[in-house]
LUMTORDO-733717 format. One record per residue (C-alpha): residue in one letter; x, y, z. Coordinates in nm, 2 decimals, padded with zeros to 4 digits, always signed. Last residue first. Example, Ala and Ser with C-alpha at 12.3 -4.5 7.8 and 13.67 -1.06 7.14 Angstrom:
! LUMTORDO-733717
atom r:S, u:+01.37, v:-00.11, w:+00.71
atom r:A, u:+01.23, v:-00.45, w:+00.78
END
This chain:
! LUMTORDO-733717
atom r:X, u:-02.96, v:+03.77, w:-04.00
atom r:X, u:-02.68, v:+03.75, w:-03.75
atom r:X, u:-02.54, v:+04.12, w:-03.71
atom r:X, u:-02.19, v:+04.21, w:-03.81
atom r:X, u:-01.93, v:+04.49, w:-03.70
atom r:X, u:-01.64, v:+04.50, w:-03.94
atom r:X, u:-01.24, v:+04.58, w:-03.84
atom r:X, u:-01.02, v:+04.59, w:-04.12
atom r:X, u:-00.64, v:+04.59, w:-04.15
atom r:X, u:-00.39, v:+04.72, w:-04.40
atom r:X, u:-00.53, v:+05.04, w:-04.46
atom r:X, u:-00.29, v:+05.28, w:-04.35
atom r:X, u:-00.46, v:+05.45, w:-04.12
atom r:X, u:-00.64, v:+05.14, w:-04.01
atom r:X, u:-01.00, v:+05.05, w:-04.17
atom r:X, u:-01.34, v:+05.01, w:-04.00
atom r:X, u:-01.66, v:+04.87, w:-04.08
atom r:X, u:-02.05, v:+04.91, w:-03.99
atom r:X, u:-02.35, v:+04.69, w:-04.05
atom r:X, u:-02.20, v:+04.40, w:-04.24
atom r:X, u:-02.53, v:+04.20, w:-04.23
atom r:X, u:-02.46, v:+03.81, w:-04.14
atom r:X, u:-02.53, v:+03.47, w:-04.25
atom r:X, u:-02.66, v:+03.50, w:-04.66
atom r:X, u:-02.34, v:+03.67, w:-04.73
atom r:X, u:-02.04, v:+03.64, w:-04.43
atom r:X, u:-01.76, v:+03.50, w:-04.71
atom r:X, u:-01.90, v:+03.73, w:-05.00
atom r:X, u:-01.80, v:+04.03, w:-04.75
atom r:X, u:-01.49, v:+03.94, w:-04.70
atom r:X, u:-01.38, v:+03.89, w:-05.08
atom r:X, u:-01.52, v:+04.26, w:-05.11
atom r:X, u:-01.33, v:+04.38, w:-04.82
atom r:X, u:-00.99, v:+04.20, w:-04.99
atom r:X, u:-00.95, v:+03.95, w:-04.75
atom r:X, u:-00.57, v:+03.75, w:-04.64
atom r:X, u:-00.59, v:+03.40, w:-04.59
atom r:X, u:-00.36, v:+03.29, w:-04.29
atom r:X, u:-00.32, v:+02.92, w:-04.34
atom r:X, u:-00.14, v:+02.69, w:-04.08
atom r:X, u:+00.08, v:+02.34, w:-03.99
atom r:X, u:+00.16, v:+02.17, w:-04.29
atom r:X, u:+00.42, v:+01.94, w:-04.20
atom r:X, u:+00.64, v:+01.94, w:-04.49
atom r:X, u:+00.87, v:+01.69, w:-04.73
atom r:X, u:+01.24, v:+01.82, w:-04.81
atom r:X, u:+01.40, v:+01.50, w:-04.72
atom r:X, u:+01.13, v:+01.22, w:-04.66
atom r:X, u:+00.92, v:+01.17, w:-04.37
atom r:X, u:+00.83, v:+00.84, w:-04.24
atom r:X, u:+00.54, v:+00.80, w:-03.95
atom r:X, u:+00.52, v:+00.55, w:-03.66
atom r:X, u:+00.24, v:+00.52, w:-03.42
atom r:X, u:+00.24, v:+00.38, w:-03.07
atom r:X, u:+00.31, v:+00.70, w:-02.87
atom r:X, u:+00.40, v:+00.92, w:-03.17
atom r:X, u:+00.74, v:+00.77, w:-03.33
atom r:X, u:+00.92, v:+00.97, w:-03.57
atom r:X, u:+01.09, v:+00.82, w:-03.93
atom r:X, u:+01.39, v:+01.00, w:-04.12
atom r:X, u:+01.47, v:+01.13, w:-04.46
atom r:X, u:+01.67, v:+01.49, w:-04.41
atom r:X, u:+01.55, v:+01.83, w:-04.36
atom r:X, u:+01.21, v:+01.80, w:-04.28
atom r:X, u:+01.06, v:+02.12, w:-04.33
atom r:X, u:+00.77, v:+02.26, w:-04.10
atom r:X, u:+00.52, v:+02.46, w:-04.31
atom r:X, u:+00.34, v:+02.79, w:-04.24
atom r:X, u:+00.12, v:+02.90, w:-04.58
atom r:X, u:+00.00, v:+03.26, w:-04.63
atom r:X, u:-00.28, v:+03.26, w:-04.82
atom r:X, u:-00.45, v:+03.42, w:-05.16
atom r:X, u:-00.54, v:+03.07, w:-05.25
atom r:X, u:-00.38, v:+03.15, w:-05.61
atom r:X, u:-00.12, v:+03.36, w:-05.46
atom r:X, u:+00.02, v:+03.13, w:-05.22
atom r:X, u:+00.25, v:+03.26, w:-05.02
atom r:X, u:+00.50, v:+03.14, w:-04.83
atom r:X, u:+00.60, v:+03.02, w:-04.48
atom r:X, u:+00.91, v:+02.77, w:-04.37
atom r:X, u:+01.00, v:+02.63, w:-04.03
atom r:X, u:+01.28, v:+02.41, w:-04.02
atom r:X, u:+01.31, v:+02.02, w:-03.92
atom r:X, u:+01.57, v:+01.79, w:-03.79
atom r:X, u:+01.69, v:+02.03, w:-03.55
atom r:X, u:+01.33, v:+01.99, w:-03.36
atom r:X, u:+01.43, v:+01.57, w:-03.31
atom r:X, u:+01.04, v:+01.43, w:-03.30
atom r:X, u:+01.00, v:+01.22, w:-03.02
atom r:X, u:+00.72, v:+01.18, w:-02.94
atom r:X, u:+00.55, v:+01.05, w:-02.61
atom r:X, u:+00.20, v:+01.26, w:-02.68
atom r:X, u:+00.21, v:+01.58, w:-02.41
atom r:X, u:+00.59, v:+01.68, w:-02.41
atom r:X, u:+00.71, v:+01.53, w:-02.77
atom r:X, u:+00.37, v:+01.66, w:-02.89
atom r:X, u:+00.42, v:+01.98, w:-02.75
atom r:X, u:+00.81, v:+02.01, w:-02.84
atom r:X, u:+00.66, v:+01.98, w:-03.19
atom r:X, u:+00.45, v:+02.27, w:-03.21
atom r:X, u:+00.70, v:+02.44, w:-03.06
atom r:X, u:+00.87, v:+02.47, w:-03.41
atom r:X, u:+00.65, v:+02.70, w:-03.52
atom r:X, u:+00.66, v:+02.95, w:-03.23
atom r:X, u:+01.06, v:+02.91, w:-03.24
atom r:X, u:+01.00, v:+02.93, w:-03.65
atom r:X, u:+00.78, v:+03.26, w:-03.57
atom r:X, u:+01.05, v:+03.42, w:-03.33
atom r:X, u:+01.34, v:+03.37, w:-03.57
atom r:X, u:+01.47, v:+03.68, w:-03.53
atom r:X, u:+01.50, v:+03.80, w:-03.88
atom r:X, u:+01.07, v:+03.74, w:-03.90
atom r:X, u:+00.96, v:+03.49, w:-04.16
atom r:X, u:+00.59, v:+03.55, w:-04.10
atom r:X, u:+00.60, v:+03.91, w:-04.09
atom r:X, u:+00.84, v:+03.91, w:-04.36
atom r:X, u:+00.63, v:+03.71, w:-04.62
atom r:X, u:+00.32, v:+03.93, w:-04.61
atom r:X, u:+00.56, v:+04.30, w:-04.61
atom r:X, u:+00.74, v:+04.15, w:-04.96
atom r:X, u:+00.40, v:+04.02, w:-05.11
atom r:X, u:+00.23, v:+04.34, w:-05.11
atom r:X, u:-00.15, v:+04.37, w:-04.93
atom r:X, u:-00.45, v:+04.19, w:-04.90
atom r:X, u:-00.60, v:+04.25, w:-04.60
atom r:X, u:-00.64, v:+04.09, w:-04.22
atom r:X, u:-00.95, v:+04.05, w:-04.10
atom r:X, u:-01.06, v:+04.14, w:-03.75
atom r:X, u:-01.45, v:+04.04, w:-03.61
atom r:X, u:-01.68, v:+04.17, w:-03.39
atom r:X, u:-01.98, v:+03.97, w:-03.37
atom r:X, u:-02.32, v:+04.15, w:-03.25
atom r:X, u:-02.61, v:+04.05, w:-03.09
atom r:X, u:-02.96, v:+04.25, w:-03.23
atom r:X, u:-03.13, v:+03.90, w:-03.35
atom r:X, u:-03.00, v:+03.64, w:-03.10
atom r:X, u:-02.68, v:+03.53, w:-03.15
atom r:X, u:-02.55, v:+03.13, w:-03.13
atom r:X, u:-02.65, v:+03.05, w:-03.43
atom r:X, u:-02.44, v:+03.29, w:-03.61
atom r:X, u:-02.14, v:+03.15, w:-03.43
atom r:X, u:-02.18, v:+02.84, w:-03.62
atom r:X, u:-02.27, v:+03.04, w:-03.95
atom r:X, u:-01.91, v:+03.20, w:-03.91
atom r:X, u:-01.73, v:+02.86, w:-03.86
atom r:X, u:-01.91, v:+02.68, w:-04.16
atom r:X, u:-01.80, v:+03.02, w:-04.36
atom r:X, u:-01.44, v:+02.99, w:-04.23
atom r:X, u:-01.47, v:+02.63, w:-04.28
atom r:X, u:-01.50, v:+02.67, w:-04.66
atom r:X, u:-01.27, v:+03.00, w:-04.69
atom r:X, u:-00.99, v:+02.75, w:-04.53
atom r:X, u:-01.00, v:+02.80, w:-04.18
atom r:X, u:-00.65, v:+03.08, w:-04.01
atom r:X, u:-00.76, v:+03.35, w:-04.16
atom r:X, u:-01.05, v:+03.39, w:-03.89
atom r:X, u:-00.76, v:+03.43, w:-03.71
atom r:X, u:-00.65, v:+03.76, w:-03.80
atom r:X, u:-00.67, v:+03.98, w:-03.52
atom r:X, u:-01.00, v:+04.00, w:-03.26
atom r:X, u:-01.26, v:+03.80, w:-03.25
atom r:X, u:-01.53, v:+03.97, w:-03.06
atom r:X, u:-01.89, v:+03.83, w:-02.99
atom r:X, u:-02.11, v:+04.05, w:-02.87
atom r:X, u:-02.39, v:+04.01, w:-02.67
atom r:X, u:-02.71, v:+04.21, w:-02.63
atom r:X, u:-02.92, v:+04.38, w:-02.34
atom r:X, u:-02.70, v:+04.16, w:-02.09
atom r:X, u:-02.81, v:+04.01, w:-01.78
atom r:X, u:-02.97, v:+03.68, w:-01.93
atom r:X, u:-02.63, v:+03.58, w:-02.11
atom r:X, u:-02.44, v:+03.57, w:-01.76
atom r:X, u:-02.24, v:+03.28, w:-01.86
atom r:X, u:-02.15, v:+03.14, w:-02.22
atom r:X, u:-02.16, v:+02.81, w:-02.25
atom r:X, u:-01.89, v:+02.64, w:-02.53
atom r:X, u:-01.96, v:+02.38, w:-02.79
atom r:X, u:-01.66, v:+02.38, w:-03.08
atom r:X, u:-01.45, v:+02.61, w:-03.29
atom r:X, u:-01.46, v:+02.81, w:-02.88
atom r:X, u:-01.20, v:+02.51, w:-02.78
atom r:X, u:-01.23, v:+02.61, w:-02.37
atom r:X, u:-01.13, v:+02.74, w:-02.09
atom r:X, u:-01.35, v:+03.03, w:-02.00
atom r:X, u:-01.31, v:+03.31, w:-01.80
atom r:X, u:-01.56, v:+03.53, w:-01.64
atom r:X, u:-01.42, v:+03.86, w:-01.57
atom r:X, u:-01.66, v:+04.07, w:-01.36
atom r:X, u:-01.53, v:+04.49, w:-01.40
atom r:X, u:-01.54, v:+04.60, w:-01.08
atom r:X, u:-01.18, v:+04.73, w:-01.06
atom r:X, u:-01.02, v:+04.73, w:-01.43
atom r:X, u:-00.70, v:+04.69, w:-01.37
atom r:X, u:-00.67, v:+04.39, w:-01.14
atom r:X, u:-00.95, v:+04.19, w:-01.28
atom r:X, u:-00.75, v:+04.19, w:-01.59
atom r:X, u:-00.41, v:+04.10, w:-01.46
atom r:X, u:-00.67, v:+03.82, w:-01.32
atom r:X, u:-00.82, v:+03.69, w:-01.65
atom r:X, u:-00.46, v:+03.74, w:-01.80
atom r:X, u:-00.31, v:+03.47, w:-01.58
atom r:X, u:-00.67, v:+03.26, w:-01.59
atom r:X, u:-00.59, v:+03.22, w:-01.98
atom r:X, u:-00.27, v:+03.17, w:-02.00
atom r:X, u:-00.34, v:+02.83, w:-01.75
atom r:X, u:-00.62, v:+02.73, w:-01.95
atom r:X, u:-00.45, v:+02.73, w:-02.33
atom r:X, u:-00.78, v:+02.70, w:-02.53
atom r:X, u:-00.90, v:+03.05, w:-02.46
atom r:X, u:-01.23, v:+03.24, w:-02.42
atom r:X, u:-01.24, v:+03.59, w:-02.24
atom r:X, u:-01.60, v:+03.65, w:-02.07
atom r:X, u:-01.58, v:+04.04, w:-01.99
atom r:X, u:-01.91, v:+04.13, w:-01.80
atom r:X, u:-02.23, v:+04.33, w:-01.80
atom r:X, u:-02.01, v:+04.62, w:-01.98
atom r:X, u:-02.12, v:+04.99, w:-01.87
atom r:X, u:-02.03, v:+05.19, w:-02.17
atom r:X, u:-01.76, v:+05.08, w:-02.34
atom r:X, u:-01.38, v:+05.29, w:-02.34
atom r:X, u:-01.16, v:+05.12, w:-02.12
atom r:X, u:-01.29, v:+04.81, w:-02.21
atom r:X, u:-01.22, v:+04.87, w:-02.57
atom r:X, u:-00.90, v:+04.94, w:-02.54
atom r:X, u:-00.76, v:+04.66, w:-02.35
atom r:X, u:-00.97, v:+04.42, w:-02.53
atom r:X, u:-00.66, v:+04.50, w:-02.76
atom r:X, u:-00.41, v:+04.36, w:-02.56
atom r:X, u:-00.61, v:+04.06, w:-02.48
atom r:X, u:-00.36, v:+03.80, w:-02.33
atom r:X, u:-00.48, v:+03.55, w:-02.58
atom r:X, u:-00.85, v:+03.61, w:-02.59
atom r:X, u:-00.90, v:+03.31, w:-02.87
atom r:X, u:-01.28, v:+03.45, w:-02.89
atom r:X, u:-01.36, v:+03.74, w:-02.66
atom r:X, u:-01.69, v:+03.74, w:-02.53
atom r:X, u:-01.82, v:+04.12, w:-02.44
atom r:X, u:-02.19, v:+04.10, w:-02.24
atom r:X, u:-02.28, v:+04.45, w:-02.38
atom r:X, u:-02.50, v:+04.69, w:-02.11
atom r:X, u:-02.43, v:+04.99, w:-02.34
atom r:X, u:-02.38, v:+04.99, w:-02.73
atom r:X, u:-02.16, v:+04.83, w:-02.94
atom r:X, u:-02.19, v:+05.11, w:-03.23
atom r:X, u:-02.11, v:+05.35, w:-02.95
atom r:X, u:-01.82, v:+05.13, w:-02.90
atom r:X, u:-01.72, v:+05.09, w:-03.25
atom r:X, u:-01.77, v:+05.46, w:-03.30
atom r:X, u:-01.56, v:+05.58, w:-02.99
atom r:X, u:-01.28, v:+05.32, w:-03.06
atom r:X, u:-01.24, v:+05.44, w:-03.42
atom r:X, u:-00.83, v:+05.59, w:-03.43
atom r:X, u:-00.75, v:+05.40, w:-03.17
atom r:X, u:-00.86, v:+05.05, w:-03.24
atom r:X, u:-00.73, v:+05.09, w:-03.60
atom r:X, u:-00.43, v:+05.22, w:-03.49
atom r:X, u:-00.43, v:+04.88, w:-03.30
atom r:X, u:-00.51, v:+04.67, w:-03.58
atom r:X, u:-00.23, v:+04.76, w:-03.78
atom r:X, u:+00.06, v:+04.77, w:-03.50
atom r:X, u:-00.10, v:+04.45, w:-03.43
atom r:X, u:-00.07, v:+04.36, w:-03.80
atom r:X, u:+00.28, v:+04.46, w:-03.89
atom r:X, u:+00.46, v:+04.17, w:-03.76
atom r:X, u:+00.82, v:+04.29, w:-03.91
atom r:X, u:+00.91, v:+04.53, w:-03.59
atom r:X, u:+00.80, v:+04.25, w:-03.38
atom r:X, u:+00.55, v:+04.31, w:-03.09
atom r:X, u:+00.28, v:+04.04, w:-03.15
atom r:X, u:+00.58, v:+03.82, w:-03.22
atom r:X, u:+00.61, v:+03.82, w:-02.87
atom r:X, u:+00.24, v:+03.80, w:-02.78
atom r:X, u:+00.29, v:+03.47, w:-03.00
atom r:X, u:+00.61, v:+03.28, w:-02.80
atom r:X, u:+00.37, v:+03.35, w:-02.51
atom r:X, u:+00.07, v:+03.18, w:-02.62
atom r:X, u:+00.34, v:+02.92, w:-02.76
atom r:X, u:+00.50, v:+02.84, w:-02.45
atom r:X, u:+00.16, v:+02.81, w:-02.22
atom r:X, u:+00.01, v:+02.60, w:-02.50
atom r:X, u:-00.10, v:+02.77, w:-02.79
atom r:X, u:+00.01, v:+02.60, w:-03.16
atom r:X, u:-00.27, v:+02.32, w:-03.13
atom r:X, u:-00.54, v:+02.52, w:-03.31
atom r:X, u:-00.28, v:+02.54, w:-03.56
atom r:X, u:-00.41, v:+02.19, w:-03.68
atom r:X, u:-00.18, v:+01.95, w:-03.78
atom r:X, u:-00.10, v:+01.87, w:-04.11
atom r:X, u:+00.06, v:+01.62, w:-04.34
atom r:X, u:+00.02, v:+01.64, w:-04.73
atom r:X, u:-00.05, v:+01.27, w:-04.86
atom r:X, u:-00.26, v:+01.24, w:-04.47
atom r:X, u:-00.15, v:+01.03, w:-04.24
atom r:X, u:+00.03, v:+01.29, w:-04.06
atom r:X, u:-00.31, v:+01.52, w:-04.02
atom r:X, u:-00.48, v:+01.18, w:-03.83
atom r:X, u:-00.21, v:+01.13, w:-03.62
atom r:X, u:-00.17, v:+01.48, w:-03.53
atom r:X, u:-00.58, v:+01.53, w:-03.43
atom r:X, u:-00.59, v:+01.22, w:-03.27
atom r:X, u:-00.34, v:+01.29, w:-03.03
atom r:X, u:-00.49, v:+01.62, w:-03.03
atom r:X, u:-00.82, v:+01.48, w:-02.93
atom r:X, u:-00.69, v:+01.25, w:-02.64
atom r:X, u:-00.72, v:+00.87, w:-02.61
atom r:X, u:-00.42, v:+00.79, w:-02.79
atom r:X, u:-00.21, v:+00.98, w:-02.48
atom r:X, u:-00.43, v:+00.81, w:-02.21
atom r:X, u:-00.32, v:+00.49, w:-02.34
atom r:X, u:-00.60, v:+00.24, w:-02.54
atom r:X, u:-00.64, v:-00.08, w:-02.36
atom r:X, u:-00.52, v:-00.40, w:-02.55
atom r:X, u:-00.77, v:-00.64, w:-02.71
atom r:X, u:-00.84, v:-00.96, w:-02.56
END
């Protein structure tokens, strides 16, 4: 008689690490970086003096909000994608014109219904429908029937995150959930010098290896590991070639690490791969959404760092 699979083995990210950790380069997805500790370990590097790209995106926001909203339109159902604790959403609520509904989308459930109701809070008859839920796969999205159009928004960088082939799968999976005259909102990060790409991600207060790092107090938490977090360091570079930023965690000695009822080795120096960030020139950008989407109107920061394009399902 075969033996029962545990509740841990039986979960997606359990089979999500086991599966990256067998591979010749281990991964785990970054997907998996935003429990309640990391959500919050991200809004603070949000705010470091080295993490230019909210400070980007933000000018950005400020300087065009009247365009992209009028380029939004009235009666817009807004979904935010990977809402976090939507700090920019911030600025566009303010500013649409009568918005059937906010519907904020967020893997980490708990972070999610904390901002939902700061939200509800501030903006008084505004309907916040929250969702908890991995928005890479099958999501509802309520109240589409009210709304004249909606919009999808995914705000900062993430779309970095896929490799440029599952950023386009990603991109044509949204796509199929527009109609023809929805919109998608979406942030890319630029190419830019070397120097400002490898500080933000190796900030002089550590806050990204903490972030890094709590990757693996979550498995130890949700999957029985036992991974020792001084054993490891967090590391990010750039590869050129790719045109990515790479996070690793750094084994710093030869030692194994038991998952539930798995075992893996590590040798000294070898890495846990745990995320990309490409970084888009606008012409790269625009090859990505070709054939999918119509780049209908698109914004730059002050400084030109960051770009903001509105896109319409063809």
């Amino acid at each position: 008689m075969s033996q029962p699979v545990s509740k841990v083995a039986s979960t997606d990210f359990y089979q999500d690490v086991v599966d990256g950790l067998t591979n010749d380069q281990k991964s785990i997805p970054s997907k998996y970086f935003y429990d309640e500790p990391g959500s919050e370990l991200f809004e603070e590097i949000c705010k470091l003096d080295e993490y230019y790209l909210t400070r980007a995106e933000l000018d950005l926001m400020e300087t065009h909000i009247w365009e992209i909203c009028s380029t939004i339109g009235r009666n817009a159902l807004l979904v935010e994608l990977g809402s976090g604790s939507s700090l920019k959403t911030r600025l566009l609520l303010r500013n649409l014109e009568e918005p059937v509904a906010y519907i904020p989308v967020d893997i980490s459930s708990d972070f999610l219904e904390k901002t939902a109701e700061s939200l509800r809070k501030e903006f008084d008859g505004l309907s916040v429908f929250p969702v908890s839920a991995d928005y890479t796969n099958s999501f509802q999205i309520p109240l589409r029937e009210e709304a004249e159009k909606t919009v999808l928004y995914y705000p900062g960088s993430t779309i970095g995150n896929f490799t440029q082939k599952n950023a386009s799968l990603f991109l044509k999976r949204m796509a199929e959930r527009l109609n023809k005259g929805d919109g998608f909102l979406i942030g890319v990060d630029l190419l830019k010098d070397v120097a400002t790409l490898k500080a933000a991600y190796n900030d002089s207060r550590g806050v990204t290896a903490r972030f890094n790092l709590n990757l693996l107090r979550r498995i130890n938490r949700e999957l029985n590991g036992d991974f020792d977090l001084k054993s490891f360091r967090h590391s990010a570079i750039f590869n050129k070639k790719e045109s990515r930023i790479e996070m690793h965690l750094v084994s710093k000695k030869a030692q194994k690490v038991t998952i539930d009822d798995r075992s893996f080795r590590f040798d000294e120096g070898e890495s846990i791969h745990t995320e990309n960030s490409y970084k888009y020139s606008y012409e790269m950008f625009s090859e990505l959404v070709s054939g999918t989407y119509n780049i209908m109107e698109s914004w730059k920061d002050t400084k030109g760092q960051f770009l903001l394009c509105y896109l319409e399902p063809i």
